[in-house]
Phi, psi and omega in degrees: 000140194251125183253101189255091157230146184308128129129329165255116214280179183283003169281292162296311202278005188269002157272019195267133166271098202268359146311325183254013173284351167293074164128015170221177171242138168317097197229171166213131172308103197267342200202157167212130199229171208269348173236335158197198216247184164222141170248156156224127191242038177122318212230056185073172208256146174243156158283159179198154146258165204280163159267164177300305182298330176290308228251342202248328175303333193291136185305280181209193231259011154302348183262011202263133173270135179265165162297140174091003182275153155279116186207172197253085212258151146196162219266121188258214174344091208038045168088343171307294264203126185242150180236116176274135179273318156201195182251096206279180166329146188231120186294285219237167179201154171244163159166174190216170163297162190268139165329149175080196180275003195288149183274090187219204165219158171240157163249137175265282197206169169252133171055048190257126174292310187208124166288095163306087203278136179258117163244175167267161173265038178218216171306356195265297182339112180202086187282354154312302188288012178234312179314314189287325178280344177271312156342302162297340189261303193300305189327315186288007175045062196230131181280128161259135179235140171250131175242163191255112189267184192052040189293001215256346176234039176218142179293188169306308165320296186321285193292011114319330174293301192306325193285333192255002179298308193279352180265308166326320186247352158206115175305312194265012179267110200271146165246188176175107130301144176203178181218117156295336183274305172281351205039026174274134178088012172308276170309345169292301242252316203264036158271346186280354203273061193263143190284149177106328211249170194253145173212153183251139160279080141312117215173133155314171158263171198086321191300345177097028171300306208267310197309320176314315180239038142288314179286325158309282190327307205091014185197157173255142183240331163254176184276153346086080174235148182330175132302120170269126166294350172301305165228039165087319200265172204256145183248189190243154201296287197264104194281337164183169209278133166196162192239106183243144158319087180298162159309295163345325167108349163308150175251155167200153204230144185229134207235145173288186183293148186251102139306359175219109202255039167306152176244157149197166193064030195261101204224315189284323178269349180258038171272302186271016166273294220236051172327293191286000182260294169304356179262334156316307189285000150311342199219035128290140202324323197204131171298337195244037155301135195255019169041038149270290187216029193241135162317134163100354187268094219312335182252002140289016189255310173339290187291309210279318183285016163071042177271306157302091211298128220272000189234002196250317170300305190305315160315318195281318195284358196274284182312322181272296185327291183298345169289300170327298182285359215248326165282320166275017145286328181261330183285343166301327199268335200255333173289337174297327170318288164338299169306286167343285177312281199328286151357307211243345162309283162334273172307355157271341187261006163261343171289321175306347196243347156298323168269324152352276196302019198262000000 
């Protein structure tokens, strides 16, 4: 069976289980709302929910369907109402740590081509907090392109200058100004747009994610709010992860603003972020170097002769301590998770076998 909907490629499909396609249909998670979903399997977005069994099997909330996921849904009363059944393979998953001390993922999207990291030219413009979402995009084997919204309050220079602070420490990274207010550089951003392929927005609030992609759409569909000029920020716009159709046939998924961006297990994207750095620690003394405090350490010799910029160093060892920790911290949790269940399992088969026995 050939499953023809935008965005699913010869990658999925040859990742189908066709065994489980009898009664059920090809569908992607269009929307995630705090008690169920939207699906869409061709004929418009549907509500749908998890089965008891998909929902009670899950390890953690990775087992969960995200927007942009693939999943094997069926479609009940006349087609209102869908039950997803499973998940299929996921090419790709964005995600992060959950706010606060708890060691938990967030799921952001699924099977996102290319991550649009969004900053402002203004009080938003942070090329630390732009180290941390291309990390997150590299881990996720996610292409990142960064664009700079409000180019309308800078001169030309100005933004030139900025464009080139961030291509000095990543070469391979495409940039882009643009303005919502002026429309300048509208068009260069929606030529990144191809049908079929999937794209995420990524951003503070404030930066100008949903008026952008009003001007993608042609229409405005969500709400809008100032800026506080007191410190630039924004509150947020966009109330949950949703996949909308572009004309063109591009998908693009709009996530609210995220203020806190823990990470955890990205040790590979901030590998492929902080290149000119991990091609350094090759050459360092001792192999398990923590580019802290050890002799012999090729990127602390960097940083001190000024190859290396001293707050771009200070970020990669700030970001790999919070990966470290963040991982053994959560595997902890989960081994303990483990136990418990293992634990409370024992104990219904020795109450069972106590009353057996009465």
């Amino acid at each position: 069976m050939i499953v023809e909907q935008p965005g699913f490629d010869s990658w999925f499909q040859e990742r189908l289980d066709h065994d489980r396609l009898a009664g059920h249909t090809i569908a992607r998670v269009t929307a995630v709302n705090r008690n169920n979903f939207l699906v869409n399997g061709g004929g418009g977005d549907i509500p749908a929910e998890m089965t008891g069994k998909l929902r009670f099997s899950a390890d953690s909330s990775l087992d969960h369907p995200a927007v942009g996921d693939w999943v094997y849904a069926q479609f009940v009363n006349q087609g209102t109402m869908a039950i997803i059944d499973g998940i299929l393979p996921r090419r790709t998953l964005l995600k992060r740590k959950t706010p606060g001390r708890r060691i938990e993922f967030q799921l952001i999207a699924a099977n996102i081509d290319t991550a649009l990291i969004i900053q402002g030219l203004d009080g938003d413009y942070n090329i630390r907090r732009l180290e941390r979402y291309l990390a997150m995009a590299h881990e996720s084997r996610i292409h990142p392109v960064a664009l700079l919204s409000k180019s309308d309050l800078l001169t030309a220079e100005q933004i030139e200058k900025k464009k080139a602070a961030i291509e000095a420490l990543m070469p391979e990274t495409k940039i882009l100004a643009f303005s919502n207010a002026d429309g300048a550089g509208l068009e260069t951003v929606r030529a990144l747009f191809v049908a079929g392929k999937t794209y995420c927005m990524l951003g503070s609030s404030g930066v100008g994610k949903t008026t952008l992609l009003h001007h993608l759409i042609g229409k405005e569909m969500f709400r809008t709010r100032e800026v506080r000029k007191k410190d630039g920020k924004g509150r947020h716009t966009t109330s949950r992860r949703q996949l909308i159709i572009l004309a063109n046939g591009a998908m693009i998924i709009d996530t609210p603003g995220m203020r806190e961006l823990g990470n955890m297990d990205i040790s590979e994207g901030i590998e492929d972020t902080f290149e000119e750095i991990t091609g350094l620690a090759e050459q360092c003394r001792y192999s398990d170097c923590t580019h802290v405090h050890e002799k012999g350490c090729a990127v602390r010799e960097a940083v001190q002769n000024g190859l290396i910029p001293e707050e771009r160093y200070r970020n990669y060892v700030k970001m790999m301590k919070e990966s470290a920790h963040y991982e053994r911290s959560y595997l902890e949790r989960r081994r303990r998770e483990k136990q418990f269940g293992k634990f409370i399992k024992s104990t219904k088969k020795e109450i069972k076998k106590i009353k057996k026995n009465r």
